[in-house]
C-alpha positions as CSV (number, residue, x, y, z in Angstrom):
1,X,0.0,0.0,0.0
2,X,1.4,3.5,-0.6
3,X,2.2,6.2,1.3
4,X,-0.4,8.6,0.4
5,X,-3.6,5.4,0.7
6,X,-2.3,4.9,4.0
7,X,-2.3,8.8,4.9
8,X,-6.2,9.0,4.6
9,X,-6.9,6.4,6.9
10,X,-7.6,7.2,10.5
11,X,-5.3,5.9,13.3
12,X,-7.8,3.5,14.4
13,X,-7.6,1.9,10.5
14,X,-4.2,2.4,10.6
15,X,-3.8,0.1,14.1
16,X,-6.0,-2.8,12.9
17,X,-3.8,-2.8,9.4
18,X,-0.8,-3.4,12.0
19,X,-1.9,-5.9,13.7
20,X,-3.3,-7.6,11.0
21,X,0.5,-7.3,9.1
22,X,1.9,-8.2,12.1
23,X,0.1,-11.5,12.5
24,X,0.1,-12.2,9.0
25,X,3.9,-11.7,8.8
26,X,4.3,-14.0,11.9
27,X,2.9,-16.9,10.0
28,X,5.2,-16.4,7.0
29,X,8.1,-16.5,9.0
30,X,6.7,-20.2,10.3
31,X,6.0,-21.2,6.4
32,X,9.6,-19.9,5.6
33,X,11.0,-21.8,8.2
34,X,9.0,-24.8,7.2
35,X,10.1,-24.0,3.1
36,X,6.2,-23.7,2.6
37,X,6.2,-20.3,1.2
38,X,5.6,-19.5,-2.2
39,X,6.8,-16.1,-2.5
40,X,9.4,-15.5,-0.2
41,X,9.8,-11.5,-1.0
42,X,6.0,-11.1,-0.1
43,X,7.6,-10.8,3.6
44,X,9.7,-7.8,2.5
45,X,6.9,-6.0,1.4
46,X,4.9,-6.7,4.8
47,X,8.1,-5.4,6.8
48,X,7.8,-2.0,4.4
49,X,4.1,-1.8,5.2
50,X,4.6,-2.7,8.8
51,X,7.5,0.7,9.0
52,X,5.2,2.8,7.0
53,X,2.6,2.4,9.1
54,X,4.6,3.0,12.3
55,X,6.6,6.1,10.7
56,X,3.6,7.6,10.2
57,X,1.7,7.0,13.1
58,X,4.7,8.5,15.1
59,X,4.2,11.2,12.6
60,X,0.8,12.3,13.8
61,X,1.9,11.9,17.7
62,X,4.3,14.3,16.9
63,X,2.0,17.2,15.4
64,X,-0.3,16.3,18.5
65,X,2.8,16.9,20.7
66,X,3.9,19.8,19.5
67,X,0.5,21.6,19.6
């Protein structure tokens, strides 16, 4: 997901997407290990969403912080 999707979605929205990244990247590590997985880069693109997300919910704590 980009950048600017993610940016329109309230924090809430934004929480839920990290856990459910979160959970979803837990069981890939287990099919890795296992040599289940099918694409193994999908994982790499989880871990990007999963920063995203954090960068820029510590993003809006710091605008509410500052005020």
């Amino acid at each position: 997901m980009k950048m600017s999707d993610m940016r329109e979605l309230s924090n809430e929205e934004l929480i839920k997407m990290l856990d459910d990244l979160r959970e979803g990247l837990f069981n890939l590590r287990f099919q890795n290990a296992k040599n289940r997985i099918e694409n193994p880069y999908k994982m790499k693109f989880m871990k990007k969403d999963i920063a995203r997300i954090l960068t820029l919910l510590s993003e809006r704590n710091a605008t509410v912080d500052s005020k």
